[in-house]
C-alpha positions as CSV (number, residue, x, y, z in Angstrom):
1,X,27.1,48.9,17.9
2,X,25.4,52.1,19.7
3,X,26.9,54.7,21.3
4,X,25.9,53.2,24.1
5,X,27.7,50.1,23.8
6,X,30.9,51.6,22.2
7,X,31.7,52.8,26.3
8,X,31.0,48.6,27.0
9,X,33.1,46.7,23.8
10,X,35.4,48.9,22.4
11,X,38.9,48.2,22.6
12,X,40.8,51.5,23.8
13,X,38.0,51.0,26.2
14,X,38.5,47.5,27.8
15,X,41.0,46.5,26.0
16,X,44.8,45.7,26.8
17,X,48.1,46.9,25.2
18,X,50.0,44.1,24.0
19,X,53.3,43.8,25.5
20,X,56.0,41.7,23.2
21,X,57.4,39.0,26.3
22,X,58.9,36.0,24.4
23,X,61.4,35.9,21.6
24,X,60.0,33.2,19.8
25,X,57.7,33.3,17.2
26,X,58.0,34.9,13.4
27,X,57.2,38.5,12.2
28,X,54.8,37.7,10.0
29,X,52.6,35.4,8.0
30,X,54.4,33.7,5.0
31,X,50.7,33.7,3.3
32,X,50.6,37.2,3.1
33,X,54.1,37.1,1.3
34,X,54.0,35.2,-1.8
35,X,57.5,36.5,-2.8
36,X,58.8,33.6,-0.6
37,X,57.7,30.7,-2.6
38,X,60.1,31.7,-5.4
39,X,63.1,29.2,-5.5
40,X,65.6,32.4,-5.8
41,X,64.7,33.5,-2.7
42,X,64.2,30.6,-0.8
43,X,68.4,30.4,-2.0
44,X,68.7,33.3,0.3
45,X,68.4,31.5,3.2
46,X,66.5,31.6,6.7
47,X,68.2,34.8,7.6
48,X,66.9,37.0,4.4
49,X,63.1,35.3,5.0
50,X,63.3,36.7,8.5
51,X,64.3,40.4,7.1
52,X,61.8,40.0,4.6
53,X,59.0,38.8,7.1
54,X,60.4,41.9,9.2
55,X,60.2,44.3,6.5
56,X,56.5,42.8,5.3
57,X,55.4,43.5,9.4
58,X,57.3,47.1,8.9
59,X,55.1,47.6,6.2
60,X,51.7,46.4,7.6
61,X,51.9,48.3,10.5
62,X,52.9,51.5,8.6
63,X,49.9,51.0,6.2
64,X,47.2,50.5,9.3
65,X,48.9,53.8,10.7
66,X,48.1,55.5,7.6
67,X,45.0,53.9,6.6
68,X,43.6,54.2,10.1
69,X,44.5,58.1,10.8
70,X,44.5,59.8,7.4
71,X,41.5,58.0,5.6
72,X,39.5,56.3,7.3
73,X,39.7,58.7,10.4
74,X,39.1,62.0,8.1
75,X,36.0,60.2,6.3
76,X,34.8,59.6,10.2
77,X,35.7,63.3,10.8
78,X,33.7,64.2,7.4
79,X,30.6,62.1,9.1
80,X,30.5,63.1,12.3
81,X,30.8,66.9,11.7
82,X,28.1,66.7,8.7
83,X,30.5,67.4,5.6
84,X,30.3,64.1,4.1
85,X,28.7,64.2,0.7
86,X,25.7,63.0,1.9
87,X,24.2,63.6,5.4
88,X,23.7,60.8,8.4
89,X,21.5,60.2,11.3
90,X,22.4,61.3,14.2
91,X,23.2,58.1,15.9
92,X,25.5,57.9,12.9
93,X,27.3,60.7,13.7
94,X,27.9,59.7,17.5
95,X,28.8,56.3,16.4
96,X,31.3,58.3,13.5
97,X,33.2,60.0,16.8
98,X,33.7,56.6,18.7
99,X,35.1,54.8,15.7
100,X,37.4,58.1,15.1
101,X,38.8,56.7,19.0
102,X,38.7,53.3,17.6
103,X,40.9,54.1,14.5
104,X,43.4,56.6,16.5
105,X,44.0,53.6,19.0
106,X,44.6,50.8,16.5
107,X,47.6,53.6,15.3
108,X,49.0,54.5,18.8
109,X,49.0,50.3,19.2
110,X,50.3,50.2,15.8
111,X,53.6,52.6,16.8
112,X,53.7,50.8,20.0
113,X,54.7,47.5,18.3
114,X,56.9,49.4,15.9
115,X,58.6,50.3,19.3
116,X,58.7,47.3,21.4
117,X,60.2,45.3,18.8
118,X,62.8,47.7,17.7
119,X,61.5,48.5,14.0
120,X,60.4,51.6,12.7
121,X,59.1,52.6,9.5
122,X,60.5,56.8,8.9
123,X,62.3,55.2,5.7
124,X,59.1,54.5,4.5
125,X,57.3,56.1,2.0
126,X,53.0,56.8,1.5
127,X,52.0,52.9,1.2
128,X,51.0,52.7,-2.7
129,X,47.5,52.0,-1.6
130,X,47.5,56.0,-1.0
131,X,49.2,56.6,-3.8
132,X,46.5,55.0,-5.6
133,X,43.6,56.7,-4.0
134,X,45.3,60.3,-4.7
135,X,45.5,59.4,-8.3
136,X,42.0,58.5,-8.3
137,X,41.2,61.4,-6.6
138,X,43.0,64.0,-8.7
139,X,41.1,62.2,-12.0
140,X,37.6,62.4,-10.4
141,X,35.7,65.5,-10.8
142,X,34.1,64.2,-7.6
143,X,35.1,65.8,-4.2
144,X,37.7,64.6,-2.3
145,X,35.7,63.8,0.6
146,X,33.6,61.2,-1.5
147,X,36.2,59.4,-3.0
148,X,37.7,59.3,0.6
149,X,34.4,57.7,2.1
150,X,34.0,55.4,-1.0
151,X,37.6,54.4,0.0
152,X,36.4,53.9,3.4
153,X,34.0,51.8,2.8
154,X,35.7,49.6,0.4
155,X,38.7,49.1,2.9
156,X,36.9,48.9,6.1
157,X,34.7,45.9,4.4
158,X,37.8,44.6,3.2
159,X,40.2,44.4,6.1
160,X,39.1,41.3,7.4
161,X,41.2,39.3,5.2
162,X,44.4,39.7,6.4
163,X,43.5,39.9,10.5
164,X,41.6,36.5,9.9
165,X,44.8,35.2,8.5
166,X,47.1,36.2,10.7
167,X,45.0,35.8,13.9
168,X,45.1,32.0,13.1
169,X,49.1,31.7,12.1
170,X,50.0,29.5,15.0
171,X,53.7,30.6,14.5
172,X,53.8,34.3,14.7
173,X,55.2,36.2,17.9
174,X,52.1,36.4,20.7
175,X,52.7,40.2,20.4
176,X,51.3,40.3,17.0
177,X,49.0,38.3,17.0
178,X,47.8,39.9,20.2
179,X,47.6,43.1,18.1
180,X,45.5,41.7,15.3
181,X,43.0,40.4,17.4
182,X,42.6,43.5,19.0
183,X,42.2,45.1,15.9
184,X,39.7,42.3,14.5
185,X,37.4,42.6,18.0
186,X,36.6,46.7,16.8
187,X,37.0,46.1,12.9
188,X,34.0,43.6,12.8
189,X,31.6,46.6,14.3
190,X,33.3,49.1,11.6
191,X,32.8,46.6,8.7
192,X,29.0,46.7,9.9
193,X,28.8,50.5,10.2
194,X,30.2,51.0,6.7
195,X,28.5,48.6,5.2
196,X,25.3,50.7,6.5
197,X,26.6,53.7,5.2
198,X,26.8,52.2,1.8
199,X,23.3,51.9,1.8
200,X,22.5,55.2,3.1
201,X,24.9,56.7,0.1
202,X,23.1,54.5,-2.9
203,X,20.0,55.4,-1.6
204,X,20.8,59.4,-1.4
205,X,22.3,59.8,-4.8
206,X,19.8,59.9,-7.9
207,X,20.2,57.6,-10.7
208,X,22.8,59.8,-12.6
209,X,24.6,60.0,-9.3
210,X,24.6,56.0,-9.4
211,X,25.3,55.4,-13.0
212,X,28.4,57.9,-13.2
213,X,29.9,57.2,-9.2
214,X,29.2,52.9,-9.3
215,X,31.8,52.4,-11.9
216,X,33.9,54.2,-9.7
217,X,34.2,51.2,-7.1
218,X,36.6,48.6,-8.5
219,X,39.3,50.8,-9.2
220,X,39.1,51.7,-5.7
221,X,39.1,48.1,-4.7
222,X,42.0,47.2,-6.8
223,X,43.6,50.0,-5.4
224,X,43.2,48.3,-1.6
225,X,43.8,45.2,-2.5
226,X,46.4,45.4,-5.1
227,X,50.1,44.2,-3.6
228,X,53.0,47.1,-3.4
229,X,55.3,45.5,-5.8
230,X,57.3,48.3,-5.4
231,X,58.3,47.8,-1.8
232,X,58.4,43.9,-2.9
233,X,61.2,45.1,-4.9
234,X,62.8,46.9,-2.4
235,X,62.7,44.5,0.1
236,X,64.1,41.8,-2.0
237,X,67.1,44.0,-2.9
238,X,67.7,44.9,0.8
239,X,67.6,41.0,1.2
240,X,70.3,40.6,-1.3
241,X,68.6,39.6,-4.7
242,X,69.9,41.7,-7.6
243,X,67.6,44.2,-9.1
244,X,67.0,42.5,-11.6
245,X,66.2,39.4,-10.4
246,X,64.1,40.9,-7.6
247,X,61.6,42.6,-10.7
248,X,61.6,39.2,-12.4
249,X,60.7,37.3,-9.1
250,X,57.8,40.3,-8.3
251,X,56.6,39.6,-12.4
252,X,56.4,35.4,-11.8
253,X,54.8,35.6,-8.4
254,X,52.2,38.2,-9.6
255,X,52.0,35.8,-12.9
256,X,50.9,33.0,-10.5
257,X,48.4,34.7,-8.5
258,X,45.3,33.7,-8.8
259,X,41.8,35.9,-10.2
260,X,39.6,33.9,-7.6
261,X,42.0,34.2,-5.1
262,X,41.5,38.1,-5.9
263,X,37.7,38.2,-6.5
264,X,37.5,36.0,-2.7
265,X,39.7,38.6,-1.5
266,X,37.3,41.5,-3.1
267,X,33.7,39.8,-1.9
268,X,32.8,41.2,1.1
269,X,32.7,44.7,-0.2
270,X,30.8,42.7,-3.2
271,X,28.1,41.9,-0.5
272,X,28.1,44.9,0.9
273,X,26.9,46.8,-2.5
274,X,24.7,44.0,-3.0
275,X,23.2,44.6,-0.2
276,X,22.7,48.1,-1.0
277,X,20.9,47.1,-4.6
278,X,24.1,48.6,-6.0
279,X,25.7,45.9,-8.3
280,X,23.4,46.7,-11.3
281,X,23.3,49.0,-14.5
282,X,27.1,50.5,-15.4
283,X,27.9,49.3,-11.9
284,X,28.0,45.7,-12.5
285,X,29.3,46.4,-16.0
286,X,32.0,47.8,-14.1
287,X,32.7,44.7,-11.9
288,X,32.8,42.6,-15.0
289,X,34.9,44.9,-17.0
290,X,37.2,45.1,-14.0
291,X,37.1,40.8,-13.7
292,X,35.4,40.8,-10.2
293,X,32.1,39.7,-11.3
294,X,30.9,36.9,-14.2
295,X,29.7,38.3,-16.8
């Protein structure tokens, strides 16, 4: 997408707000929750799925808020004003502005939702995907700014999974889904500008550059894609599971999740690096080590 274009297809530009109208329809997509399968809290009842389903879209929205404004946004900051690690075109850099817009509006739609449907998420705390990425951060002797971009190019090639899924649950409010195809129509244009801008990183760095910063990428995809057990816990307890039995149903589900369920999940950014020549030497080593890739 060019500059040019951005003023033509993107969302805040010609797109609408989504306005909640109807009271039918559930919070979120049972899929995306695999806590619910577990016999102890299917003896809950319908009226602790729905608070759980409620606190799931709580924390969805909270993590696009965060993920869209304090990551991916400052990594678009770092490229359009030249302080990424490595310098972009200047096409890139115009292009780096309008998807700063882009990610801005998906959080103003984001709290807009929060609003109309009477949640809110101030008891929340930093989604453990950023918890993760600070951690990672802090250990690197790599600047900040090119962890962050890594980051960004990991999630923004990764995000794809759950719009597609919830765009097609035929039972969740219009509202949301609304939302997530708004969010889909400008996330398929990031994906394709990140996925550039992996290419224009792998080719920039020299082969020490590769060899020590490659390994780096699956513990930043695990850190994306990884669930929040934490807030699983929570959730369940505020549901009315015992703690105890809320840790043990989080250990079972995460027991019963499957590796190619995960690598699927991981691919795209896969083909992204691929792409870029990038899955090779201590890289792919990496991948393997990490159970993403066959050996």
């Amino acid at each position: 997408m060019s500059s040019r274009d951005w003023f033509d297809v993107a969302r805040v530009r010609v797109g609408r707000r989504p306005v909640h109208r109807t009271p039918e329809g559930r919070l979120f997509s049972p899929s995306l929750l695999p806590v619910l399968a577990d016999p102890r809290v299917q003896a809950l009842g319908h009226e602790a799925e729905e608070q759980l389903l409620g606190d799931a879209l709580r924390r969805y929205l909270h993590f696009t808020i965060v993920l869209e404004t304090e990551v991916v946004g400052r990594t678009l900051l770092d490229l359009a004003h030249q302080r990424a690690p490595t310098p972009v075109s200047d096409q890139a850099r115009r292009e780096a502005f309008s998807l700063h817009c882009d990610e801005s509006w998906h959080a103003v739609l984001a709290v807009d939702l929060l609003d109309q449907l009477g949640l809110h998420c101030d008891d929340l705390g930093p989604p453990a995907f950023l918890t993760r990425l600070n951690r990672l951060t802090l250990a690197s002797a790599d600047p900040a700014s090119l962890m962050y971009l890594l980051f960004s190019i990991a999630s923004e090639t990764l995000i794809s999974n759950s719009l597609r899924i919830l765009s097609a649950d035929p039972f969740l409010k219009p509202v949301i889904r609304e939302f997530v195809e708004e969010h889909a129509r400008d996330e398929a244009h990031h994906s394709a500008y990140f996925r550039t801008r992996s290419a224009d990183l792998w080719q920039a760095l020299d082969p020490c550059d590769r060899d020590r910063i490659g390994p780096i990428w699956p513990s930043l995809i695990h850190a994306y894609l990884e669930p929040d057990t934490e807030a699983w816990v929570a959730d369940l307890v505020r549901a009315g599971l015992a703690s105890t039995d809320a840790h043990s149903v989080v250990t079972d589900t995460l027991a019963c999740s499957s590796t190619g369920a995960f690598r699927s999940a991981a691919r795209p950014t896969l083909t992204a690096l691929e792409s870029a020549n990038a899955l090779r030497g201590p890289t792919r080593e990496a991948f393997v080590k990490a159970d993403l890739l066959d050996a």
